[in-house]
MARDRENBA-137661 format. One record per residue (C-alpha): residue in three letters; x, y, z. Coordinates in steps of 0.1 Angstrom, whole numbers, plus 5000, padded with zeros to 4 digits. Example, Ala and Ser with C-alpha at 12.3 -4.5 7.8 and 13.67 -1.06 7.14 Angstrom:
<sites>
ALA512349555078 SER513749895071 
</sites>
This chain:
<sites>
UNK500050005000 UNK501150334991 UNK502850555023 UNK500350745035 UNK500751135034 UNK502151305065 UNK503051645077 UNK506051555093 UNK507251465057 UNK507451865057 UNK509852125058 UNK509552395082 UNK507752685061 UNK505252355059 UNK505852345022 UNK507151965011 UNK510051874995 UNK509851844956 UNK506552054958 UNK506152174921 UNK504752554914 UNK501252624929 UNK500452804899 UNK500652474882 UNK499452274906 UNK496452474911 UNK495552434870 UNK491352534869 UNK491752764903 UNK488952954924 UNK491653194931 UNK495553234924 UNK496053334964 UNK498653114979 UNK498653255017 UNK501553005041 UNK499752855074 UNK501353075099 UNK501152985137 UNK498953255145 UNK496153155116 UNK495652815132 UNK494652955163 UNK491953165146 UNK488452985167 UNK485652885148 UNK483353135170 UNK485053435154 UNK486053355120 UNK483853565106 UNK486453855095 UNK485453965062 UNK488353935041 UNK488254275036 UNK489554345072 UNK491954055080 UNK492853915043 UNK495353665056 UNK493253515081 UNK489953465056 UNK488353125051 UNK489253175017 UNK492353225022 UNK492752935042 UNK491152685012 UNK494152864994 UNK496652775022 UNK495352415027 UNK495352364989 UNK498752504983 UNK500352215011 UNK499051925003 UNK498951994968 UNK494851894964 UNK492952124934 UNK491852434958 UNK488452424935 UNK487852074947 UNK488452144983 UNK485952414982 UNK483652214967 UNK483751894991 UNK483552165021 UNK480652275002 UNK478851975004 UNK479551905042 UNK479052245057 UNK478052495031 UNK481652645038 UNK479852705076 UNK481852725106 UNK478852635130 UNK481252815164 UNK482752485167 UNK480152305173 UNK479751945161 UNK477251845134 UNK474451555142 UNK477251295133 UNK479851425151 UNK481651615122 UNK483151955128 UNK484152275112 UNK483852385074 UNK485352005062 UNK483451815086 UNK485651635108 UNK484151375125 UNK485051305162 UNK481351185172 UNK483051005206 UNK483951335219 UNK480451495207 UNK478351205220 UNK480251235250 UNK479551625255 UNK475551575238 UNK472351655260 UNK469251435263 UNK468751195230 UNK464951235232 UNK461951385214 UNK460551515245 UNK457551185242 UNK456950835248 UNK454150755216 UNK453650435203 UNK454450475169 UNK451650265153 UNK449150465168 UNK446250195162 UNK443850195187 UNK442349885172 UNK445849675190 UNK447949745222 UNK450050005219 UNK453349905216 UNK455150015249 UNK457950275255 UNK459649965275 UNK459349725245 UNK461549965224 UNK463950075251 UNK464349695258 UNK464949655217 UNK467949965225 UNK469349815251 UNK470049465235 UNK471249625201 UNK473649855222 UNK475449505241 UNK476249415207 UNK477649775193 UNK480949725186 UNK482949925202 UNK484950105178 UNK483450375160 UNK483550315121 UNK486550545099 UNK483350785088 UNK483150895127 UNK486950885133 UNK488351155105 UNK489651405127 UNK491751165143 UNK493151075111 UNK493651435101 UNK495451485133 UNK497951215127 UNK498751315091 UNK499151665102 UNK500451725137 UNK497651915147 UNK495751865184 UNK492051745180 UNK491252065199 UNK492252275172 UNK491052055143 UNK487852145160 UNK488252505168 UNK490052655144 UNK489152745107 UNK492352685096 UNK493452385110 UNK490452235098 UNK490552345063 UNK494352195066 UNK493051835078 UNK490751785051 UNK493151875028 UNK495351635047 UNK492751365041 UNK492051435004 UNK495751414997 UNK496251095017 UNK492750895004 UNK494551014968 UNK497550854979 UNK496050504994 UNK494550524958 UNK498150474940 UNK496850814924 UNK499151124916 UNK498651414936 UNK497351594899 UNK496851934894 UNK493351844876 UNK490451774900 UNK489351554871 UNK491951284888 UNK490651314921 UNK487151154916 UNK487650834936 UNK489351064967 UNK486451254968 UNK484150944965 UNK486250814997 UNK486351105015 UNK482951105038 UNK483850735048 UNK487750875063 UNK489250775033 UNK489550365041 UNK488250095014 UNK486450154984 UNK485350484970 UNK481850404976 UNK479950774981 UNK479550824947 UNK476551094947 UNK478251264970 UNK481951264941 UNK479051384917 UNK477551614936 UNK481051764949 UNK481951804911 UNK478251954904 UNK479152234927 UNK482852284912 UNK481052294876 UNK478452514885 UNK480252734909 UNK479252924943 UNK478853184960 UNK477953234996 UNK477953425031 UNK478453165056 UNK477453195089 UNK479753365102 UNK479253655082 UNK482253605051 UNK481553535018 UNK483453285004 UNK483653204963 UNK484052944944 UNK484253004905 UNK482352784879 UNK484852534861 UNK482152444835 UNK484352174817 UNK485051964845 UNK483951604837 UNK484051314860 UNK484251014844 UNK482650744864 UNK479350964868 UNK477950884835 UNK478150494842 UNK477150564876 UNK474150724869 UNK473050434846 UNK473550184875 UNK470150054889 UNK469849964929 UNK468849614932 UNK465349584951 UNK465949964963 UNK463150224956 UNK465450524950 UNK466450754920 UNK469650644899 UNK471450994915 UNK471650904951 UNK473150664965 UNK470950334978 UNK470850034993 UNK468449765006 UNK468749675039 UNK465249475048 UNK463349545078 UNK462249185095 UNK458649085089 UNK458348815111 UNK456548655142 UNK458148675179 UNK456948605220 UNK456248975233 UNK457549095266 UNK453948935281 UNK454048565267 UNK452148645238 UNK452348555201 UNK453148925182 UNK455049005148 UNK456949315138 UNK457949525124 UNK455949685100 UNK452649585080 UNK452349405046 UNK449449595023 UNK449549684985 UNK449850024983 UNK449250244962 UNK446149984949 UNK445049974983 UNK445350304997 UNK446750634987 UNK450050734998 UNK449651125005 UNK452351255028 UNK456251175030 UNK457051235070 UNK460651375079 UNK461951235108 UNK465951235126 UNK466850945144 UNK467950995175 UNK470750765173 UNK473850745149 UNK473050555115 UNK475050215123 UNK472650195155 UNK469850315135 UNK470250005113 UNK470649755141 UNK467449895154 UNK464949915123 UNK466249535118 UNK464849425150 UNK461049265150 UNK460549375181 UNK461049745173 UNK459249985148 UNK460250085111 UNK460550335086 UNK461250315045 UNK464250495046 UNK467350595068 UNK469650865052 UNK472950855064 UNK474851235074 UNK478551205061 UNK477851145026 UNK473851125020 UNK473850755018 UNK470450615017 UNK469050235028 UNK465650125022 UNK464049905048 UNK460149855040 UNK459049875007 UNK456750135003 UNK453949954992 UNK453949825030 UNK452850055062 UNK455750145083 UNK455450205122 UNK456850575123 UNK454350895130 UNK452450755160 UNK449150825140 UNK448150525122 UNK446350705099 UNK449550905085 UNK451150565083 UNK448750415066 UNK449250695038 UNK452950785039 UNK456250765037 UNK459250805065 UNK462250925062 UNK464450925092 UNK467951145086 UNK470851065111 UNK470751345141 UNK469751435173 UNK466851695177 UNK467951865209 UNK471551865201 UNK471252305195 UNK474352295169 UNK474051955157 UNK473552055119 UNK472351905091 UNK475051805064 UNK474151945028 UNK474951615012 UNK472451475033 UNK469851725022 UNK470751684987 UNK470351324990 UNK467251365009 UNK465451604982 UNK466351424955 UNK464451084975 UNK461551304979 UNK461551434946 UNK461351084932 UNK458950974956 UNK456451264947 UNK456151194913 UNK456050824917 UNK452750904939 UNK451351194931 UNK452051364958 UNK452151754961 UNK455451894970 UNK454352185001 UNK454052165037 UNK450751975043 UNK451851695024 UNK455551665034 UNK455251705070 UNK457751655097 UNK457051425131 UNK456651735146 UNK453651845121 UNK451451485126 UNK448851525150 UNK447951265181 UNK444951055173 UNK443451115204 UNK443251375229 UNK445051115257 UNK448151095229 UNK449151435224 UNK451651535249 UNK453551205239 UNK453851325201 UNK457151335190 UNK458851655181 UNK461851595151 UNK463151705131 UNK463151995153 UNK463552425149 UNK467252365133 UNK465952175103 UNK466252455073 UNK462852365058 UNK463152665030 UNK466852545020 UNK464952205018 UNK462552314995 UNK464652514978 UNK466552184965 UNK462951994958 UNK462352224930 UNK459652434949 UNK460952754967 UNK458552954996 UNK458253244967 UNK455553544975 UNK452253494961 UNK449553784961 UNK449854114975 UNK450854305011 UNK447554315021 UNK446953875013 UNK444453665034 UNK446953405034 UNK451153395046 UNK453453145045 UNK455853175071 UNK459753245056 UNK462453345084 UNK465753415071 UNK466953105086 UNK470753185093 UNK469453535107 UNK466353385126 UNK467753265162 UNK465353275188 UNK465953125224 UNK465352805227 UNK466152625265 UNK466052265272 UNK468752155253 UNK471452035270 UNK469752065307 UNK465952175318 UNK465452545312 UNK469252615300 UNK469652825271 UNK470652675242 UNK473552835222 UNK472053065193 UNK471552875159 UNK469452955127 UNK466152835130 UNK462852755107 UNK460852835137 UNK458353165147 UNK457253235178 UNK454053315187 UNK452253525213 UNK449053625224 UNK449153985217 UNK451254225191 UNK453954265219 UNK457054095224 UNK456554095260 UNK452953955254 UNK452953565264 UNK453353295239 UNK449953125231 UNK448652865248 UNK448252475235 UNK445452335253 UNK446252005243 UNK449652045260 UNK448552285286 UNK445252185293 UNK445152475325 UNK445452755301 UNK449052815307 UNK451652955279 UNK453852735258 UNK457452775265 UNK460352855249 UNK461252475254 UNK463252265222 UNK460452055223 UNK457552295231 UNK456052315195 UNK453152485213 UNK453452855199 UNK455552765169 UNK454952805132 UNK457652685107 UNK459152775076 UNK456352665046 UNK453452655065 UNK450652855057 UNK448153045074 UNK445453265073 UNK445853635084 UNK443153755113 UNK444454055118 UNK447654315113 UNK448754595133 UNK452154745126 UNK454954545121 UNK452454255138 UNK450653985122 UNK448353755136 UNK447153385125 UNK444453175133 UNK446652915153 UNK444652655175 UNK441652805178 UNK442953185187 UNK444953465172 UNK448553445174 UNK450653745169 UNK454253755154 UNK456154055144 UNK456754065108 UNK458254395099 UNK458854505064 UNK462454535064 UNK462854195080 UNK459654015070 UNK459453615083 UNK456353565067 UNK455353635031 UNK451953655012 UNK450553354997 UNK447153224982 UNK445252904993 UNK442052784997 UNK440652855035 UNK437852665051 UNK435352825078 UNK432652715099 UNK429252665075 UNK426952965084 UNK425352895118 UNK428052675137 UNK429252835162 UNK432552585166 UNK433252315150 UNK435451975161 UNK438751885149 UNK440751555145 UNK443351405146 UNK442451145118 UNK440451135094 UNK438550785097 UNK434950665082 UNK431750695103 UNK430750415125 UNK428250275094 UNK430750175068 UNK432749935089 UNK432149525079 UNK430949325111 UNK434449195115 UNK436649555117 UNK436049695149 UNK434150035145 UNK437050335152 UNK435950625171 UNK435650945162 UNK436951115188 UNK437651485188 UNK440851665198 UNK440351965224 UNK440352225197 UNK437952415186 UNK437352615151 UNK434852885161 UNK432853085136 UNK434953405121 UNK438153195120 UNK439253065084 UNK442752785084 UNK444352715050 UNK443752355038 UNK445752115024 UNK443751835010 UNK440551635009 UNK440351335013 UNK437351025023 UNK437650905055 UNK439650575052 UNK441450325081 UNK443650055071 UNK442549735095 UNK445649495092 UNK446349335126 UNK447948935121 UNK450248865104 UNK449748825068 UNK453048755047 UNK451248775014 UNK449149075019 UNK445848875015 UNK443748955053 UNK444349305052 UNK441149535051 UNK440549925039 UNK437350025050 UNK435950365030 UNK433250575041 UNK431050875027 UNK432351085051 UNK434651345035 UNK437551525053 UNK439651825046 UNK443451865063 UNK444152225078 UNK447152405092 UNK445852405125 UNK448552495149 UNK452252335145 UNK450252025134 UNK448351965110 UNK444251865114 UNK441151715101 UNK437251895096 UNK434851745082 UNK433751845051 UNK430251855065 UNK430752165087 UNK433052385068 UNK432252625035 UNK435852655013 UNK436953045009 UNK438753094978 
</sites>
C-alpha cells in the first residue's frame, strides 16, 4: 500500500519537498492566492472566524482553502467544493454536526460529541403505530429492543466517525484545534483528500478531474472502496456550477464555475440500477430489509413486527412523505429498524455522505408517526441526528440526497410537493386527545425547511399582495435565532442557531405571552420556549390565514385563537401567499377537529371493529378561516395478524369526507360536513 501522506514529511515553512509551482498545481483555480499556514492563523476559533476578508485578508476562510490547497497539493476548487457539500463552507462556532463532524470539512469526532451531547429524546413516549384497534406497543418494549442492540455495538466507531483523528495524525495538529479552528480544519481535510488520493496509488494531479475516487472516499475517512459516489458527483456538480455564499459567520466565500470539468465514472454511475431499492439512479441506495416476522412479546404472547404487509398504492393512497431524525447514529439506527421487536420506517439517510437504505418497501405501512392513519398513507424518512443537540446540523449532502428521494417519491405517487403533504413528526397530530403530549417533536426548529424546498424544486416564493388573506411563514433561517432552553439541561439556554421556527404570542407585543396549546397545557398556561415545546411555533412553509395586522404585527388563526408575530417590512418572516381557506358553514358556532380522518361508524364490515371518532380539544369557532391542504374520504387501514402475502388486510371507506388544515404546529382534520371553502 502506498505510504500514507504526512505532515512530518514537511519542511519547516510546511511546504514539502519536491512540491512543484502552485500555479501549476492549482490548473482550473477559484483563486491564484497562495497564503502559508502561519502559527497564528491556526489559532483563529471557529466562534470568530467571521472577519470579512476585507478586514483580515490573511486570516479569511478563503484564504485558508488557498493555504490548505497550496500544502498538500489537492485542486483548491475541489476542496471548496467537498467543504461545500458537508457544511456549506459553515463554521457552526465549533460545534459538532448531528454525526459528530466539525468545522467547514466536517471532521468527524462523534466520541467526543456524543460524550459532551444532551438528552437523546423527542420530549414523548408514543407508540408509533398509533392503532387503537391493538395494544399500543410500549415505551419499555422499544427501550428493551435499544438496550439489546447496544450490548452488541461494537465498540469502535466506524473510519466515517473517526476523521479528525486521522487528520490529526497526518498533520500534527491537536484534536482541539482541528475542532476549533478554521484553519486547521481546512488543513486536515486537505490532509485527508491528499492521503485517500494516495492510498488510491493516484498522483497528487493538478486536475480535479483525477481526484474523483478521493472525493468518493472521502465522507467514509478515506478507508476501502470509493463507495459515496453521489456525494463525488454532487461535489463536482458544485465545482462545475460554481458558488457563492455568506456563511454563517458573516464572510463570503467563492468558488468560481469550472464548467468543463467531467467526472468520468458519473455517467456509468448514473445508469447503474439499485437492486430491490426504491430510490432514484442519483443517490446513492441500498436495501437493507426490515424483519417481517412473528416473535413472543415481553407478556408471553404471540406478536409480529415490524411493519405491516398491504398493496399500496392499489390499496390505499400514499399522501404524505414524514421527515423524521433518528435519534441515534446510523449504524445503531440499522441495528434497530432490523429488530422485529422494534418499529420501522422506509428509509434511513445516512449524514457523512447522503447515503440512503431502504427498509420497508413502500407499498407496505411502516410504524413511524404514531398516527396510524398518517402511516397508513405515507412515507418516513428518518435522517441521522439528534433533535435537541442546538448545533447539531444538518450536512448538505444529506439534504441533497434527501430531496432528490423525495422528489422521486412525489412523482412516483402523486403527491404534492408543500408543507401539508411533506410534513415532519413534529407536524402529525395525536389520534386522540389522551396521545398528544406524547407526540414526538423531530426534526426539530434547526431543520432548514426553505433550504429543503429550495432543493425539491419548489421554493417559499410570494404569492399575492401586502394586504393577502393567506402567509406562508419564511424566516431568514441563518438570521432567525430565537431562544430555545432545554437543550442540553431543563430550562438552559441553548446556544444561538438558525432556526425555521416563529414564535408566537398572544398579543402584538413581544413581552405579550406565547399562546397557549390546550392539548399540552390543558390549564390554560403559555407554551414555553422549550426545544420540544412546539406549542406556539409555526415553521418555515406553512401556511396560514391572516386575522388580523397591526404594525409590524401579524396574527394567524393558530389552535383555535389569534396568534401574533412581528413581521416587519424590512425583515419580514412571513410572506403573502394564496390558498383555499375553510370556515365554519353559516350557523355553527365551533366546530370539532381531529386528529384522523377515519369513516363513520356505518361503513365498517361486522368483523373490523368500528373506530371512534373522537375529537381533539380544539375548537374552530365561527369568524376563523385555516388554509387547507387536501380532501380526502375518511379511510382506516385494519391489518392486525400477520399476513405475509398481503391477502387479510382490510380498507374500509366511508361517505364521510375530510379536509386537512394547518391547525397549529400540526396539522388537522374537519369534516367536510361543517365547513364552507373560501377561495
Amino acid at each position: 500500500m502506498p505510504r500514507p501522506f504526512r505532515d512530518s514529511e514537511s519542511t519547516p515553512d510546511g511546504r514539502r519537498p519536491g512540491r512543484r509551482d502552485a500555479g501549476a498545481r492549482r490548473g482550473r483555480t477559484v483563486r491564484s492566492v497562495a497564503v502559508p499556514v502561519v502559527a497564528a492563523a491556526l489559532v483563529v476559533p471557529l466562534l470568530t472566524a467571521g472577519t470579512r476578508a476585507a478586514d483580515r485578508p490573511a486570516d479569511s476562510l478563503q484564504a485558508q482553502f488557498a493555504a490548505a490547497a497550496d500544502q498538500y497539493d489537492v485542486p483548491e476548487n475541489l476542496l471548496l467544493g467537498v467543504s461545500y457539500l458537508q457544511s456549506r463552507w459553515d463554521a457552526h462556532r465549533g460545534a459538532p454536526s448531528v454525526s459528530g463532524g466539525f468545522g467547514p470539512m466536517h471532521l468527524t469526532d462523534a466520541r467526543a460529541a456524543l460524550a459532551a451531547s444532551g438528552p437523546r429524546d423527542h420530549a414523548g413516549a408514543q407508540d408509533a403505530r398509533g392503532d387503537a384497534a391493538r395494544p399500543p406497543r410500549s415505551a419499555d418494549e422499544d427501550s428493551d429492543a435499544k438496550a439489546k442492540r447496544a450490548q452488541k455495538a461494537p465498540k469502535r466507531l466506524p473510519a466515517r466517525l473517526r476523521t479528525l483523528e486521522r487528520a490529526a495524525e497526518l498533520t500534527g495538529l491537536s484534536h482541539d484545534a482541528l475542532r476549533s479552528s478554521t484553519a486547521a480544519n481546512v488543513r486536515g481535510g486537505a490532509a485527508l483528500l491528499a492521503d485517500a488520493q494516495h492510498r488510491l496509488g493516484h498522483p497528487l494531479s493538478a486536475d480535479p478531474a483525477d481526484w474523483y475516487e478521493a472525493v468518493a472516499a472521502f465522507p467514509g475517512g478515506g478507508e476501502g472502496d470509493p463507495s459515496a459516489t453521489a456525494f463525488a458527483d454532487d461535489v463536482f456538480d458544485v465545482v462545475r456550477q460554481g458558488e457563492r455564499r455568506t456563511t454563517d459567520t458573516g464572510e463570503t466565500v467563492t468558488l468560481d464555475a469550472s464548467p468543463k470539468l467531467r467526472a468520468p465514472a458519473a455517467a456509468d454511475r448514473s445508469r447503474t440500477p439499485h437492486g430491490k431499492a426504491e430510490c432514484p439512479r442519483n443517490v446513492d441506495c441500498e436495501w437493507y430489509p426490515a424483519p417481517y416476522e412473528k416473535f413472543t412479546n415481553s407478556s408471553g404472547e404471540e406478536d409480529y413486527g415490524n411493519h405491516d404487509r398491504t398493496r399500496r398504492p392499489r390499496s390505499q393512497k400514499i399522501d404524505y412523505i414524514v421527515i423524521h431524525d433518528t435519534e441515534e447514529v446510523y449504524e445503531r439506527t440499522l441495528d434497530l429498524v432490523t429488530d422485529p421487536t422494534y418499529v420501522s420506517w422506509q428509509y434511513t439517510l445516512r449524514s457523512s455522505d447522503g447515503h440512503i437504505a431502504q427498509h420497508v418497501r413502500n407499498k407496505d405501512a411502516a410504524w413511524h408517526a404514531g398516527n396510524w392513519y398518517v402511516n397508513s398513507k405515507s412515507i418516513g424518512l428518518e435522517h441521522e441526528g439528534f433533535l435537541t443537540e442546538p448545533d447539531a446540523w444538518f450536512t448538505e449532502s444529506m439534504y441533497r440526497s434527501s430531496a432528490r428521494l423525495v422528489k422521486y417519491l412525489a412523482k412516483k405517487y402523486d403527491i404534492p410537493l408543500d408543507r401539508q403533504h411533506v410534513l415532519g413528526h413534529d407536524n402529525v397530530p395525536a389520534t386522540t386527545t389522551s396521545g398528544i403530549k406524547g407526540m414526538h417533536t423531530d426534526p426539530g426548529p434547526y431543520w432548514d425547511w426553505e433550504h429543503y424546498f429550495a432543493l425539491l424544486g419548489k421554493p417559499f416564493t410570494p404569492k399575492g399582495g401586502p394586504k393577502s388573506g393567506v402567509v406562508t411563514i419564511r424566516p431568514s433561517y441563518d438570521g432567525n435565532r430565537p431562544v430555545f432552553t432545554g437543550c442540553a439541561s431543563e430550562g438552559e439556554p441553548c446556544p444561538a442557531h438558525g432556526s425555521s421556527a416563529v414564535r408566537l404570542h398572544q398579543a402584538p407585543d413581544a413581552s405579550s405571552p406565547l399562546v397557549n396549546d390546550v392539548g399540552l397545557r390543558p390549564d390554560g398556561s403559555p407554551a414555553t420556549t422549550g426545544v420540544n415545546d412546539t406549542g406556539a411555533r409555526a415553521t418555515a412553509g406553512q401556511q396560514y390565514a391572516v386575522a388580523d395586522r397591526k404594525g409590524e404585527w401579524t396574527a394567524i388563526w393558530y389552535l383555535g385563537r389569534k396568534a401574533w408575530f412581528r413581521n416587519p417590512s424590512d425583515g419580514p418572516v412571513a410572506v403573502p401567499a394564496r390558498g383555499t381557506l375553510v370556515e365554519p358553514r353559516e350557523g355553527r358556532d365551533e366546530i370539532p377537529v381531529y386528529g384522523r380522518a377515519y369513516p363513520e361508524a356505518e361503513a365498517y364490515p361486522e368483523d373490523v371493529p368500528v373506530q371512534a371518532l373522537s375529537p381533539l380539544p380544539y375548537k374552530v369557532a365561527a369568524g376563523q378561516r385555516y388554509v387547507t391542504g387536501l380532501r380526502t374520504p375518511g379511510e382506516y387501514l385494519y391489518a392486525v395478524e400477520y399476513d405475509p402475502e398481503a391477502e387479510h388486510f382490510q380498507v374500509v371507506r366511508g361517505k364521510q369526507k375530510y379536509y386537512q388544515i394547518q391547525l397549529g404546529h400540526r396539522v388537522a382534520f374537519v369534516k367536510a360536513e361543517d365547513v364552507r371553502l373560501v377561495r
